[in-house]
Backbone as a chain_set.jsonl record, in Angstrom:
{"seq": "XXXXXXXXXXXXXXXXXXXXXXXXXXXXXXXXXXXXXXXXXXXXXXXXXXXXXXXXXXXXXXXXXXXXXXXXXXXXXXXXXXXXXXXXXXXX", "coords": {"N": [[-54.611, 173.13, -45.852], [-53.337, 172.523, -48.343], [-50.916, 174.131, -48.335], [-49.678, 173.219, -45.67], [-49.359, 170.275, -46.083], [-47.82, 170.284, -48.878], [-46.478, 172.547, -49.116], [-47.48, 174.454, -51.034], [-47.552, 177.729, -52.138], [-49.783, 179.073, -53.381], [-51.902, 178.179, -52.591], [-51.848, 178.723, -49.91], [-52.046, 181.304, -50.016], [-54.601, 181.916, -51.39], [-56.35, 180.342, -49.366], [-55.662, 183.053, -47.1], [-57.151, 184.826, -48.417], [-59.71, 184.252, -49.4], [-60.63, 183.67, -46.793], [-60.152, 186.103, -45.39], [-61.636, 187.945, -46.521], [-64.144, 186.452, -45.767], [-64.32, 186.977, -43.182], [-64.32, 189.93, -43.058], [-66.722, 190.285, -44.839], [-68.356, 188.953, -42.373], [-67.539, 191.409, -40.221], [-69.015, 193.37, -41.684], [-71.259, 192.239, -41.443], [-72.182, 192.308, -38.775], [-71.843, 194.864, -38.201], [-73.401, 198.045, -40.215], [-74.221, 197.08, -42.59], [-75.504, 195.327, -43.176], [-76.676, 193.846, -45.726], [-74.766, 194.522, -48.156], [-72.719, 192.778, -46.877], [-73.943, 190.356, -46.469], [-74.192, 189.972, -49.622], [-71.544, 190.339, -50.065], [-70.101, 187.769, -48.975], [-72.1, 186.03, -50.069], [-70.983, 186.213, -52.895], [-68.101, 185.389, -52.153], [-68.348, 182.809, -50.929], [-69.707, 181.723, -53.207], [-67.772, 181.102, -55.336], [-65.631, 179.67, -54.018], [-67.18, 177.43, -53.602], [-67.77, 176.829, -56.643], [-64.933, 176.74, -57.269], [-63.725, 174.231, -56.045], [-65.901, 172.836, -56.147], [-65.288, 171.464, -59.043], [-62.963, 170.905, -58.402], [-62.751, 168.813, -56.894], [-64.187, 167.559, -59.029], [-62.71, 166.199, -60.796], [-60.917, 164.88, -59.497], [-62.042, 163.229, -57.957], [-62.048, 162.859, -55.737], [-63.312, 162.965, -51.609], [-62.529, 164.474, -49.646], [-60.246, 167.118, -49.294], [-61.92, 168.521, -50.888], [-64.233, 168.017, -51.917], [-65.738, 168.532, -50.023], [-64.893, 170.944, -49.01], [-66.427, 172.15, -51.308], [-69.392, 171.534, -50.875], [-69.789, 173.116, -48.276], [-69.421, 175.603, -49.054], [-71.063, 175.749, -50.986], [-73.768, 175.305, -49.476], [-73.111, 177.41, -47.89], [-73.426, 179.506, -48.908], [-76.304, 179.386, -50.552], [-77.488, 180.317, -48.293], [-76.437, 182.508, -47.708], [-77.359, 183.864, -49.528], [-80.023, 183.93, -49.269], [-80.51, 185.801, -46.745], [-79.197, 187.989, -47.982], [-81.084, 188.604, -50.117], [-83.326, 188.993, -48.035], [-82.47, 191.347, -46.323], [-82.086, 193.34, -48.42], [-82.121, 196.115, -49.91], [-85.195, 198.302, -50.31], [-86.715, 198.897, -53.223], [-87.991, 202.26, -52.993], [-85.537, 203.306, -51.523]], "CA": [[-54.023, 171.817, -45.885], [-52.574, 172.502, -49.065], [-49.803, 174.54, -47.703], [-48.964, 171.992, -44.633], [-48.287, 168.788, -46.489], [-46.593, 170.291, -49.761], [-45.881, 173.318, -49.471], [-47.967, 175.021, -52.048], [-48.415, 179.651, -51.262], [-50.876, 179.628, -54.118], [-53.3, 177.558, -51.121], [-51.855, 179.93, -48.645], [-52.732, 182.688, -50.856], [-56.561, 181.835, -51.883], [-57.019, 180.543, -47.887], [-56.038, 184.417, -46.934], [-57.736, 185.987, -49.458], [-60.76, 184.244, -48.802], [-60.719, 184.031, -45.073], [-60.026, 187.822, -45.111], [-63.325, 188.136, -47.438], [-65.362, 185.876, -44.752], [-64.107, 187.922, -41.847], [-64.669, 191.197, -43.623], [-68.003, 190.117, -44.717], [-68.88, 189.286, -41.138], [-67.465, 192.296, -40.062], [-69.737, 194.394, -42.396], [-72.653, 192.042, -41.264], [-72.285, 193.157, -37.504], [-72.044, 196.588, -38.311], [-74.583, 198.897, -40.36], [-74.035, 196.925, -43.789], [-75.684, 193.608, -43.256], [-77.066, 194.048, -47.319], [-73.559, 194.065, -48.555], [-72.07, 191.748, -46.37], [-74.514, 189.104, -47.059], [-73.841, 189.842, -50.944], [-70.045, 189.804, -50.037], [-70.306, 186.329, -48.135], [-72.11, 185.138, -50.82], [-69.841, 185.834, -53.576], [-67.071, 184.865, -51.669], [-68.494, 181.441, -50.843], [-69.831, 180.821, -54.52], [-66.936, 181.098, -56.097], [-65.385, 178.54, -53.395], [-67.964, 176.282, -54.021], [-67.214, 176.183, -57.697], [-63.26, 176.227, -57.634], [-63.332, 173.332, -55.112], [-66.2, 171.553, -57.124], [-64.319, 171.432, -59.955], [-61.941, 170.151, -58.216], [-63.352, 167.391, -56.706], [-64.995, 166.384, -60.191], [-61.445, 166.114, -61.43], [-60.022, 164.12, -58.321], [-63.237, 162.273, -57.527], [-62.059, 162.835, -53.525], [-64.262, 163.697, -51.275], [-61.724, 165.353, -48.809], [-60.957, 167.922, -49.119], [-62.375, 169.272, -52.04], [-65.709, 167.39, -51.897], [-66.414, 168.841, -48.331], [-64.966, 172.543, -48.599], [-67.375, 172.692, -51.825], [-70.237, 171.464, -50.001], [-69.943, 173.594, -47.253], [-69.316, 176.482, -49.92], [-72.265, 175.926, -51.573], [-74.363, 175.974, -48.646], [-73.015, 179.415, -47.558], [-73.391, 180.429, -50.623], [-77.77, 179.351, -50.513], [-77.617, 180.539, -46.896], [-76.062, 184.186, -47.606], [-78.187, 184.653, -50.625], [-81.03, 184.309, -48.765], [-80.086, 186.717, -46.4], [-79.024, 189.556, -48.848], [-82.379, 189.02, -50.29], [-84.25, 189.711, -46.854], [-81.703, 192.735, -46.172], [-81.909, 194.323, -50.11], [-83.021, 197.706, -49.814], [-86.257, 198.708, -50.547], [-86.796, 200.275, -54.383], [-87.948, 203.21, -52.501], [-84.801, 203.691, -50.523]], "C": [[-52.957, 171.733, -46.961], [-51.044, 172.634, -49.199], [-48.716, 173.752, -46.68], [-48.618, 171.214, -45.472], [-47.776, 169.571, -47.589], [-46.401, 171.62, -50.115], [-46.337, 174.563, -50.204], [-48.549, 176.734, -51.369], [-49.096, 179.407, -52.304], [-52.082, 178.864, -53.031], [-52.969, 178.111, -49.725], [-52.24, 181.009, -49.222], [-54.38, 182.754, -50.931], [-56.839, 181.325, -50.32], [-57.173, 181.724, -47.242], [-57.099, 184.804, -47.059], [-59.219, 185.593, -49.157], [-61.164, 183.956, -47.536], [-60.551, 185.936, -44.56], [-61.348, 188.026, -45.705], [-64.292, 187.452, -46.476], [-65.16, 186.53, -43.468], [-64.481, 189.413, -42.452], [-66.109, 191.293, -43.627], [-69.097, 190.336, -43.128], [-68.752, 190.238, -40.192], [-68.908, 193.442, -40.351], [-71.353, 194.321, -41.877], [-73.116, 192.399, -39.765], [-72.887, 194.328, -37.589], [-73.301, 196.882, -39.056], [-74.523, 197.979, -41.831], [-74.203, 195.446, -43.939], [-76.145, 193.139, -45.172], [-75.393, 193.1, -47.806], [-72.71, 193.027, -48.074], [-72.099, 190.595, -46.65], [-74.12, 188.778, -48.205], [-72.207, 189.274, -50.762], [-69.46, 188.141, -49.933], [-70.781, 185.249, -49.06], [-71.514, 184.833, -52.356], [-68.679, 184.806, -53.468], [-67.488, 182.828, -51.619], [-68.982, 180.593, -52.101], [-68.78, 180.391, -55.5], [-65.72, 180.186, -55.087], [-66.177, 177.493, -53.872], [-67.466, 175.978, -55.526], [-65.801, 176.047, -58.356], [-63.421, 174.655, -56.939], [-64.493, 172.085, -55.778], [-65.896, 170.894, -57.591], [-63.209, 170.592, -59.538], [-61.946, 169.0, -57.766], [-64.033, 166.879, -57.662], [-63.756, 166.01, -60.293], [-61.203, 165.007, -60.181], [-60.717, 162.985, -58.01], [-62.536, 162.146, -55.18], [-62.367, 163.959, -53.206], [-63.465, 165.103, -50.075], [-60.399, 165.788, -49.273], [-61.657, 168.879, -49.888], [-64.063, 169.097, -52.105], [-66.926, 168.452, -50.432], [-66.132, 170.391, -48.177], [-66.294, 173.038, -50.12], [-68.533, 172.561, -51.702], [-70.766, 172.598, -48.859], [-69.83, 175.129, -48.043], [-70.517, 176.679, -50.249], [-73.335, 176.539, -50.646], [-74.212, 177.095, -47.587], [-73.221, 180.164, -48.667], [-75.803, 180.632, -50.494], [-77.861, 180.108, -48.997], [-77.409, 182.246, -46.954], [-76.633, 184.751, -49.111], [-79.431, 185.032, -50.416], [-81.432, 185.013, -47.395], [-79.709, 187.714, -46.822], [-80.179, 189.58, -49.039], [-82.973, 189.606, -49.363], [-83.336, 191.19, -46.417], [-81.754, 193.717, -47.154], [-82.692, 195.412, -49.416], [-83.702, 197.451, -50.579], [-86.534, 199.317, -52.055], [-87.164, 201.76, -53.604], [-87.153, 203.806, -52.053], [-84.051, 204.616, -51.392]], "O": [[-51.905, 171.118, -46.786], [-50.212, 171.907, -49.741], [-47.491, 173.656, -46.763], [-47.435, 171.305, -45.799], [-46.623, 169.71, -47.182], [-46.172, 171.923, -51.286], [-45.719, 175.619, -50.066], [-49.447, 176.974, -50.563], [-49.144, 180.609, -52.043], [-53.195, 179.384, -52.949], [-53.63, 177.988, -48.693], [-52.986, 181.704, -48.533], [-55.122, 183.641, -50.51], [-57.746, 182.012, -49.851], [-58.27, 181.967, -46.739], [-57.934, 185.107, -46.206], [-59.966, 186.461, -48.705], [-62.374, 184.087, -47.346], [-60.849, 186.599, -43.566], [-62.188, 188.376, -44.875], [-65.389, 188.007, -46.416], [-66.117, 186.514, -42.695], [-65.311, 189.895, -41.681], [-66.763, 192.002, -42.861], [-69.967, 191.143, -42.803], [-69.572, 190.23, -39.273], [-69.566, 194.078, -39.528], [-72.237, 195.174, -41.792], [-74.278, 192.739, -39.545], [-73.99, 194.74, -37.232], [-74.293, 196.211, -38.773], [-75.235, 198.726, -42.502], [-73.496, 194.613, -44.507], [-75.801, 192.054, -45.641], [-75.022, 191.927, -47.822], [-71.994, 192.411, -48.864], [-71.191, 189.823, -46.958], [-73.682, 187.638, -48.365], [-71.747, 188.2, -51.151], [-68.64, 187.554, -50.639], [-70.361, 184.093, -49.113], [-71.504, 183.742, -52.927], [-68.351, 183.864, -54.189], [-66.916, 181.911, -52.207], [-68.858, 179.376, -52.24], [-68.916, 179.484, -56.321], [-64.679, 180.089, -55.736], [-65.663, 176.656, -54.613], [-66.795, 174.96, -55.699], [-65.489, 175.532, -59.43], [-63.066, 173.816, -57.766], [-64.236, 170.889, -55.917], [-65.918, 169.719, -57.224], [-62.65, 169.739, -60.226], [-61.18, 168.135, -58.192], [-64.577, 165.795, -57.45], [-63.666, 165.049, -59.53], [-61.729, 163.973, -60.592], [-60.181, 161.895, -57.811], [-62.68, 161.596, -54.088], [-62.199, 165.105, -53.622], [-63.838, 166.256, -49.858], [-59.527, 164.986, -49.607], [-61.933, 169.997, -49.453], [-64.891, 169.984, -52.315], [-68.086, 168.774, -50.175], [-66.837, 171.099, -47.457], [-66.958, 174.068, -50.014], [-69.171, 173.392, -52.348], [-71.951, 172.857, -48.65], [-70.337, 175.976, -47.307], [-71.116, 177.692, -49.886], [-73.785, 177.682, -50.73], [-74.99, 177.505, -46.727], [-73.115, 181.331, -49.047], [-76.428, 181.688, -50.395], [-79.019, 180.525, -48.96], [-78.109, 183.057, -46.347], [-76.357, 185.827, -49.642], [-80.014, 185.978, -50.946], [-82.563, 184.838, -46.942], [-79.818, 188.653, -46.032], [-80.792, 190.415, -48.373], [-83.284, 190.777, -49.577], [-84.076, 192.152, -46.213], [-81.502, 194.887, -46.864], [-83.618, 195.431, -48.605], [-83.456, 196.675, -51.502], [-86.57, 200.546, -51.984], [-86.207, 202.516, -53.777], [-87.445, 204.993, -51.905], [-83.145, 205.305, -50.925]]}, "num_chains": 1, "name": "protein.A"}
């Protein structure tokens, strides 16, 4: 959104960067590397969640900052508890 109304590549840049990281992720989680993926996924989405927090403390609006760190967060609890059930084994 950032990009459409004013213009701004540093919000075409970080939409890439992390849309390439959530497609990658899910990539990885298809394939043989659901562990890492999950971990990936949930990096990726924690560190959304707390840029976009942040940013909605500062702004106090809920769109769109309020709602992409919401939805951050809970990919973030969602793909943590999914790496957990995927972690390799100490034995492995």
């Amino acid at each position: 959104m950032g990009y459409l109304k004013k213009g701004s590549k540093v919000s075409l840049l970080a939409g890439l960067t992390f849309g390439g990281l959530l497609v990658g992720s899910g990539i990885m989680i298809a394939g043989e590397s659901q562990y890492h993926g999950h971990a990936l996924a949930t990096s990726t989405s924690g560190i959304m969640a707390l840029a976009m927090g942040h940013r909605f403390l500062s702004t106090k609006k809920f769109m769109p900052a309020g709602l992409v760190a919401t939805l951050g967060a809970a990919c973030c609890a969602y793909n943590l508890k999914k790496a957990i059930e995927w972690a390799p084994s100490k034995g492995d």
